[in-house]
LOLOTOR-806937 format. One record per residue (C-alpha): residue number from 1; x, y, z; residue in three letters. Coordinates in Angstrom, 2 decimals, decimal comma. Layout:
N
(NUM; (X; Y; Z); 'Ala')
...
END
This chain:
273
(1; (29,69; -53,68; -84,44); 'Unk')
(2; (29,49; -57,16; -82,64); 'Unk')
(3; (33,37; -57,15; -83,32); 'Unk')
(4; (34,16; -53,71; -82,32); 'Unk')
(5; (32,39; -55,06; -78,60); 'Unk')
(6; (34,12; -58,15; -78,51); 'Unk')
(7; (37,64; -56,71; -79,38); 'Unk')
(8; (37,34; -53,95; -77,16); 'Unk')
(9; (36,26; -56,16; -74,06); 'Unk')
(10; (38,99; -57,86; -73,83); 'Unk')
(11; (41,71; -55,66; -75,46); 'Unk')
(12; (44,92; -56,49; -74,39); 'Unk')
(13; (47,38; -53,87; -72,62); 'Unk')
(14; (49,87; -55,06; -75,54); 'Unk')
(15; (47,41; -54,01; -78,17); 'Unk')
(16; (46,44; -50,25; -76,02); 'Unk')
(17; (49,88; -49,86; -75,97); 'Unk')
(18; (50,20; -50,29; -79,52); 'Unk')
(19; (47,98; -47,51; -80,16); 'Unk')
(20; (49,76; -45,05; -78,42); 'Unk')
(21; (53,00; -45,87; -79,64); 'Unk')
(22; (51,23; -46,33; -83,05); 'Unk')
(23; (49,62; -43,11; -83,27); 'Unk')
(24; (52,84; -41,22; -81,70); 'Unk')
(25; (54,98; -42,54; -84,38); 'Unk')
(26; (52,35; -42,19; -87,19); 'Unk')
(27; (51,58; -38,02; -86,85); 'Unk')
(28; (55,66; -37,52; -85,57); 'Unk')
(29; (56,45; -38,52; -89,47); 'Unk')
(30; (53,30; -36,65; -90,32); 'Unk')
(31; (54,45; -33,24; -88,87); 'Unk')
(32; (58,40; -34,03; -89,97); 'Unk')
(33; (56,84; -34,40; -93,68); 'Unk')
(34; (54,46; -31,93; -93,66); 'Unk')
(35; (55,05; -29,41; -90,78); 'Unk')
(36; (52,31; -26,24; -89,10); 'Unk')
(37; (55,79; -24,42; -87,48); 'Unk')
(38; (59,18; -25,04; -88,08); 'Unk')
(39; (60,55; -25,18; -84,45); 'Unk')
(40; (64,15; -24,30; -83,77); 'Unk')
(41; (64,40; -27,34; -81,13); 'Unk')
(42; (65,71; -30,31; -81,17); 'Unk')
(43; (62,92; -32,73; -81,77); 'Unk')
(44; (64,43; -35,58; -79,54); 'Unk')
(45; (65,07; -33,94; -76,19); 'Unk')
(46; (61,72; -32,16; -76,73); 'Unk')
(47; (59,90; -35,25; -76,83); 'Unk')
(48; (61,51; -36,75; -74,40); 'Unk')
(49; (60,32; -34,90; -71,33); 'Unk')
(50; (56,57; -35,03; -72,87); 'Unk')
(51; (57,38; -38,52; -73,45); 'Unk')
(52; (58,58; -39,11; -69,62); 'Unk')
(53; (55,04; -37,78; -68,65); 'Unk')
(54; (53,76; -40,09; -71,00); 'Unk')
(55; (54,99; -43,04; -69,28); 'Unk')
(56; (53,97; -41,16; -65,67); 'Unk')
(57; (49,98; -41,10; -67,11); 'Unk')
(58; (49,72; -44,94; -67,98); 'Unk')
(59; (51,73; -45,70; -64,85); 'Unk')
(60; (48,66; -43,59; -62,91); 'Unk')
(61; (46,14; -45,25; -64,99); 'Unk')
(62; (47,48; -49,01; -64,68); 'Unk')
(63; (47,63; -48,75; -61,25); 'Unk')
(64; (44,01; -47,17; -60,49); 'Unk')
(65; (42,47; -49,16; -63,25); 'Unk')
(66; (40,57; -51,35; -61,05); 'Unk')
(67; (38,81; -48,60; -59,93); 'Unk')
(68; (37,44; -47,57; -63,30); 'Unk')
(69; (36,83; -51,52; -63,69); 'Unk')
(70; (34,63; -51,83; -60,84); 'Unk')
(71; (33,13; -48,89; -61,38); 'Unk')
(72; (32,07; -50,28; -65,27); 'Unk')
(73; (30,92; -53,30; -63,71); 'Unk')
(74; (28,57; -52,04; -61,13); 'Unk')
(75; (27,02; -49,53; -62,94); 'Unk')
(76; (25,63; -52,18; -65,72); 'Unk')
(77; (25,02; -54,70; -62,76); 'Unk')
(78; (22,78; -52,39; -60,82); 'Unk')
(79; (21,42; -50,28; -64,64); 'Unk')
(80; (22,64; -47,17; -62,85); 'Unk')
(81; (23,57; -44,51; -65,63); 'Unk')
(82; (21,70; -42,24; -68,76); 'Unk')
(83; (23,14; -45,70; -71,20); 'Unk')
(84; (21,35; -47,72; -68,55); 'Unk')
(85; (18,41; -46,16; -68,55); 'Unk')
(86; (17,68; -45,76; -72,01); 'Unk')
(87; (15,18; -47,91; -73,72); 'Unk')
(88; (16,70; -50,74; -75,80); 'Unk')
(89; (18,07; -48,39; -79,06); 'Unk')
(90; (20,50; -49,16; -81,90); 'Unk')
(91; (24,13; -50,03; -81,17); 'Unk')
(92; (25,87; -47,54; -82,98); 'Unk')
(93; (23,15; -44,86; -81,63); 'Unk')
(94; (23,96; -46,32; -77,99); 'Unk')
(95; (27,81; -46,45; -79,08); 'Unk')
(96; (27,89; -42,62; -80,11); 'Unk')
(97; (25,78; -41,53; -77,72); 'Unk')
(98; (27,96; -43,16; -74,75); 'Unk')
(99; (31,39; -41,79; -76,37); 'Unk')
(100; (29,66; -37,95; -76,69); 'Unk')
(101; (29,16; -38,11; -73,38); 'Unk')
(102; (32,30; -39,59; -71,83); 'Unk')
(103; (34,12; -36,72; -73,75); 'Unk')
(104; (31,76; -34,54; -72,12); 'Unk')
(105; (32,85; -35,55; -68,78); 'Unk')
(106; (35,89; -37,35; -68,58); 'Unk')
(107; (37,64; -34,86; -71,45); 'Unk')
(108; (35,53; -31,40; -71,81); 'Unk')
(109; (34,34; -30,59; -68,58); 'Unk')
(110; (37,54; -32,40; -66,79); 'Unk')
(111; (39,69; -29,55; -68,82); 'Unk')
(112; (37,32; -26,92; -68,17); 'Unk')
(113; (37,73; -27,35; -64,41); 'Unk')
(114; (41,12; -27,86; -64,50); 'Unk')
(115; (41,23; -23,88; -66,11); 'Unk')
(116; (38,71; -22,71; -63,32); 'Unk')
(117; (40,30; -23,97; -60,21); 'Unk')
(118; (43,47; -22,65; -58,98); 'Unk')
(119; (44,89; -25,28; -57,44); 'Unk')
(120; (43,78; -27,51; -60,26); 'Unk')
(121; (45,44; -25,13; -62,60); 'Unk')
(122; (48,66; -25,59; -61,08); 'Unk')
(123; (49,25; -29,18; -61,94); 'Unk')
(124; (47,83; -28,75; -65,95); 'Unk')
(125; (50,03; -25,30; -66,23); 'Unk')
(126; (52,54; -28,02; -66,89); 'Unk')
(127; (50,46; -28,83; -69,83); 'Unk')
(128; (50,62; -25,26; -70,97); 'Unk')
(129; (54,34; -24,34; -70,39); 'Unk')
(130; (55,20; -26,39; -73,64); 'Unk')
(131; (56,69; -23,78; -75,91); 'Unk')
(132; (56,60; -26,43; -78,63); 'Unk')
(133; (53,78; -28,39; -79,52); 'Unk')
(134; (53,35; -31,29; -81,80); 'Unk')
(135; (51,94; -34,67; -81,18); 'Unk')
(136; (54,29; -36,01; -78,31); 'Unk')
(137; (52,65; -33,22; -76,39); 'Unk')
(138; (49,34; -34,67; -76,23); 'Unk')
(139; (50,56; -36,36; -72,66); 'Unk')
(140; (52,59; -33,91; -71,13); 'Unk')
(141; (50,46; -34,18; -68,27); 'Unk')
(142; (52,03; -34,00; -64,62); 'Unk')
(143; (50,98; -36,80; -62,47); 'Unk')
(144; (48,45; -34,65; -60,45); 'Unk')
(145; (47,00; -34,21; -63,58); 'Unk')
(146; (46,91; -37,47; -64,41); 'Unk')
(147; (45,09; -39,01; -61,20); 'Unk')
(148; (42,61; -35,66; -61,62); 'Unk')
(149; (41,74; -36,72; -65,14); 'Unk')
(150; (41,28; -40,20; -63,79); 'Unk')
(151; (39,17; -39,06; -61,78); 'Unk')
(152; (36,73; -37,41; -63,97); 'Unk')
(153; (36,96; -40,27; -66,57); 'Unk')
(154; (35,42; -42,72; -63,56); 'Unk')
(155; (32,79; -39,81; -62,74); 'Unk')
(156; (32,20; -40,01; -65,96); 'Unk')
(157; (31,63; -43,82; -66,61); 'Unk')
(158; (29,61; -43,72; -63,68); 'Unk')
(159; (26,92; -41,08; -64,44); 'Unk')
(160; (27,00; -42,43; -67,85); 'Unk')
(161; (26,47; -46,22; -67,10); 'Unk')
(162; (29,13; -46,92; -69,05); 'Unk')
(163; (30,40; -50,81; -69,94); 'Unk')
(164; (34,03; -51,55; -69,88); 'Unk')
(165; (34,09; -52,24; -73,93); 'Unk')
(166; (33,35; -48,38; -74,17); 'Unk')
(167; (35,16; -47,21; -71,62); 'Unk')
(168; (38,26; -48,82; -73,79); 'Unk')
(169; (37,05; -47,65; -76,96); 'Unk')
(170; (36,55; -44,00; -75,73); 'Unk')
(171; (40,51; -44,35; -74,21); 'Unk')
(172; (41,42; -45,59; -77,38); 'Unk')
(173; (40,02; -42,68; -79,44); 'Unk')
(174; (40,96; -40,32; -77,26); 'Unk')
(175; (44,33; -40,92; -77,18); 'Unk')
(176; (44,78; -40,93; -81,00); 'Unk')
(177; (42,31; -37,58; -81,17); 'Unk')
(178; (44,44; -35,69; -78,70); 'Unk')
(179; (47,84; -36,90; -81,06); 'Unk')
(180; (46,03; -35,60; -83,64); 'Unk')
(181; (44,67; -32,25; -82,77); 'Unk')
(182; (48,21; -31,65; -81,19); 'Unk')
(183; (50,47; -32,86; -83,88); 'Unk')
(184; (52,49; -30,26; -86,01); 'Unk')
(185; (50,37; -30,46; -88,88); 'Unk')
(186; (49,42; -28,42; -91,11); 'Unk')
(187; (46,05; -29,29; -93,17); 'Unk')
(188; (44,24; -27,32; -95,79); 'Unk')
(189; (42,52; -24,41; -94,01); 'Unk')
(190; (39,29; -25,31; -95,77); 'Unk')
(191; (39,66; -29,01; -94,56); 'Unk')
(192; (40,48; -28,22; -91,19); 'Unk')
(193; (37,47; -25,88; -90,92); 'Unk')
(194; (34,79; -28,08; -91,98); 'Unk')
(195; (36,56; -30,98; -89,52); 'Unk')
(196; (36,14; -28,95; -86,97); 'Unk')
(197; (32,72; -28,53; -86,92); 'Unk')
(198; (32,35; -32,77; -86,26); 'Unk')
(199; (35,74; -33,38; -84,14); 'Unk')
(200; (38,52; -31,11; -82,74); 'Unk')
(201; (40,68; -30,23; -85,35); 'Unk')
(202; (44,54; -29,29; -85,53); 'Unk')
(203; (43,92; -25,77; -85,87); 'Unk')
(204; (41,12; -25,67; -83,37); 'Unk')
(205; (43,38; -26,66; -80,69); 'Unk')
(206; (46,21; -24,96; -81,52); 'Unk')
(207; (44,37; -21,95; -80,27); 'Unk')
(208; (43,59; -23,02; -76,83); 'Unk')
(209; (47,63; -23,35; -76,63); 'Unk')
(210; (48,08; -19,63; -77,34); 'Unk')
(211; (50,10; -17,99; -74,53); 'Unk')
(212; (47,34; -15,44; -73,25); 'Unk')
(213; (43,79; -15,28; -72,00); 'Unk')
(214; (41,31; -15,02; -73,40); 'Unk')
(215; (42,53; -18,03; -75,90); 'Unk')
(216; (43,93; -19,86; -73,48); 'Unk')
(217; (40,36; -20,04; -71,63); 'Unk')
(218; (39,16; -21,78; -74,69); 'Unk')
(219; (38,58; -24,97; -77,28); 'Unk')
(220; (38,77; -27,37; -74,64); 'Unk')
(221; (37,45; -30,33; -76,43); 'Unk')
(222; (39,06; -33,75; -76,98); 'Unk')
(223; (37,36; -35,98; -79,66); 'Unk')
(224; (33,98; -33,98; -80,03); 'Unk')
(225; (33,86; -30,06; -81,23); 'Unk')
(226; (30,36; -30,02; -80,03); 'Unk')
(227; (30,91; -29,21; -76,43); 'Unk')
(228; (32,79; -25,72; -77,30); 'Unk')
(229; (30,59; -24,66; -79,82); 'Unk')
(230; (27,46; -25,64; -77,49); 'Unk')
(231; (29,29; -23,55; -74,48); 'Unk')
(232; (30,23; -21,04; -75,84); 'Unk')
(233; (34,27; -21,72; -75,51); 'Unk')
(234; (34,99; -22,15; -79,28); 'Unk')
(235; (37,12; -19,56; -80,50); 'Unk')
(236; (39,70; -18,97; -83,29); 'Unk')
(237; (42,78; -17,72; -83,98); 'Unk')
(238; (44,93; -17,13; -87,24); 'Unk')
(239; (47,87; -19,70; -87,44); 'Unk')
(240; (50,34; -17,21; -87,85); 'Unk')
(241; (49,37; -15,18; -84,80); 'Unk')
(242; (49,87; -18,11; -82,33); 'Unk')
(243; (52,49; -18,24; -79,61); 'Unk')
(244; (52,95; -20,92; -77,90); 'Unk')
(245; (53,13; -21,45; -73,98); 'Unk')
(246; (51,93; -19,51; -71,00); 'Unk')
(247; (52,90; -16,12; -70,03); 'Unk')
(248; (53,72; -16,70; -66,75); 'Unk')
(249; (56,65; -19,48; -67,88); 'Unk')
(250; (58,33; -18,23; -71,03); 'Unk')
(251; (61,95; -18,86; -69,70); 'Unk')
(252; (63,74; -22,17; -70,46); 'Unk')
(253; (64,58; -22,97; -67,55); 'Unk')
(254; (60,99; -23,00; -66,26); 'Unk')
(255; (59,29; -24,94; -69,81); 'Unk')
(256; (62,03; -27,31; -70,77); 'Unk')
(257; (63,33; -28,36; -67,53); 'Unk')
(258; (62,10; -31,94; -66,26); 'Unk')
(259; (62,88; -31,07; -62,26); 'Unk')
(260; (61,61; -27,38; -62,49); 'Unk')
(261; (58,22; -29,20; -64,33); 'Unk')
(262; (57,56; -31,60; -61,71); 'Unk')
(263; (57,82; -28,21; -58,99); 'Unk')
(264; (56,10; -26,60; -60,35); 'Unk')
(265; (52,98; -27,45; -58,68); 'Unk')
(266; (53,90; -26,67; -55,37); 'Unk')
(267; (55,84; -23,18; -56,24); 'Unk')
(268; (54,62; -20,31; -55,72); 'Unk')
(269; (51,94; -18,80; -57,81); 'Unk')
(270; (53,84; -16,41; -60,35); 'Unk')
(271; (51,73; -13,50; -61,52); 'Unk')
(272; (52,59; -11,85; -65,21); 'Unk')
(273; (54,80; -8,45; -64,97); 'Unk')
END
């Protein structure tokens, strides 16, 4: 475990850069091999715009990194925070608990908000409008979104008392988790099941990607299933009755159209016919 701390507190951009790139190209041959949906779409184009968000999100997150840096760093200095606070435990206890809890905040309840608040919806509709999802649509994120999510994730390091090492390591594995559970994939049923009852599964999140309430309003975990199942906002869905999208942006020319995407906050609210 010493290592994991070590490595993670002073993990180079290179190397987080690495593991997005890494885990992008690692589930895109995953889902070309062994595909959920055969999409009629060309594969390239599509991942292009979710990759152009992609870059927007780590531009957002470079530049207000100090924040969540400082943040870190006075927590531990001034043992503010439930880590903080607890008596001296096991590593790997205080590791797992920390990372439950920064998906908690800085991925469950960040999301859950996000569906809840109008004007918060707006800017993760983007999210939503993707017709087509596989991995490369884990960051389709508009740049509201983005600084909103930043927002939560220092919240969340702050209430949890959370050191920089974990604050990286949480990034790290939430990144790869949210390739994951939105690659193209399709696993055994009877695998995916049990997964899901330890860490959001393929399957699991496909659901919350379903084009009409209630499912949309659901499965809003990251890394940890836990959340959902302990809310009350786990549901499921049969594969082969999913549609993908949201019902108020079903056209082209409002789900697969960079300009219209980055509008679409500031549009007018559309309501369903």
């Amino acid at each position: 475990m010493e290592s994991i701390i070590n490595y993670f507190t002073t993990i180079p951009s290179l190397h987080r850069g690495l593991i997005l790139a890494g885990g992008i190209a690692f589930f895109w041959l995953l889902e070309s091999a062994k595909p959920l949906f055969v999409f009629d779409y060309k594969k390239w184009n599509h991942a292009g715009i979710n990759i152009f968000f992609t870059i927007t999100t780590i531009i957002v997150n470079f530049v207000m990194a100090f924040i969540l840096l400082m943040t870190a760093d006075w927590a531990v200095q001034n043992k503010f925070g439930i880590l903080q606070w607890l008596p001296e435990i096991n590593i790997w206890i205080y590791t797992i608990i920390g990372l439950l809890l920064l998906d908690l905040i800085g991925a469950y309840l960040a999301h859950l908000v996000q569906h809840k608040t109008k004007w918060m919806w707006r800017f993760h509709l983007i999210h939503h409008t993707d017709t087509w999802i596989d991995t490369t649509s884990a960051n389709r994120h508009h740049p509201g979104e983005s600084i909103i999510r930043f927002i939560f994730t220092t919240i969340g390091v702050l209430v949890v008392g959370s050191p920089m090492w974990l604050v990286f390591l949480y990034q790290s594995m939430s990144v790869v988790f949210s390739q994951f559970n939105h690659a193209n994939i399709s696993l055994p049923k009877k695998l995916d099941t049990i997964i899901s009852y330890f860490i959001v599964s393929p399957d699991m999140h496909k659901v919350h990607h379903h084009y009409v309430l209630p499912y949309t309003d659901s499965n809003y975990g990251n890394i940890f299933s836990i959340w959902d199942r302990l809310f009350g906002t786990f549901t499921s869905l049969p594969n082969e009755k999913i549609i993908y999208g949201v019902d108020t942006h079903m056209q082209p020319e409002e789900n697969n159209n960079l300009k219209n995407l980055l509008k679409i906050p500031f549009q007018k609210a559309k309501k369903i016919n």
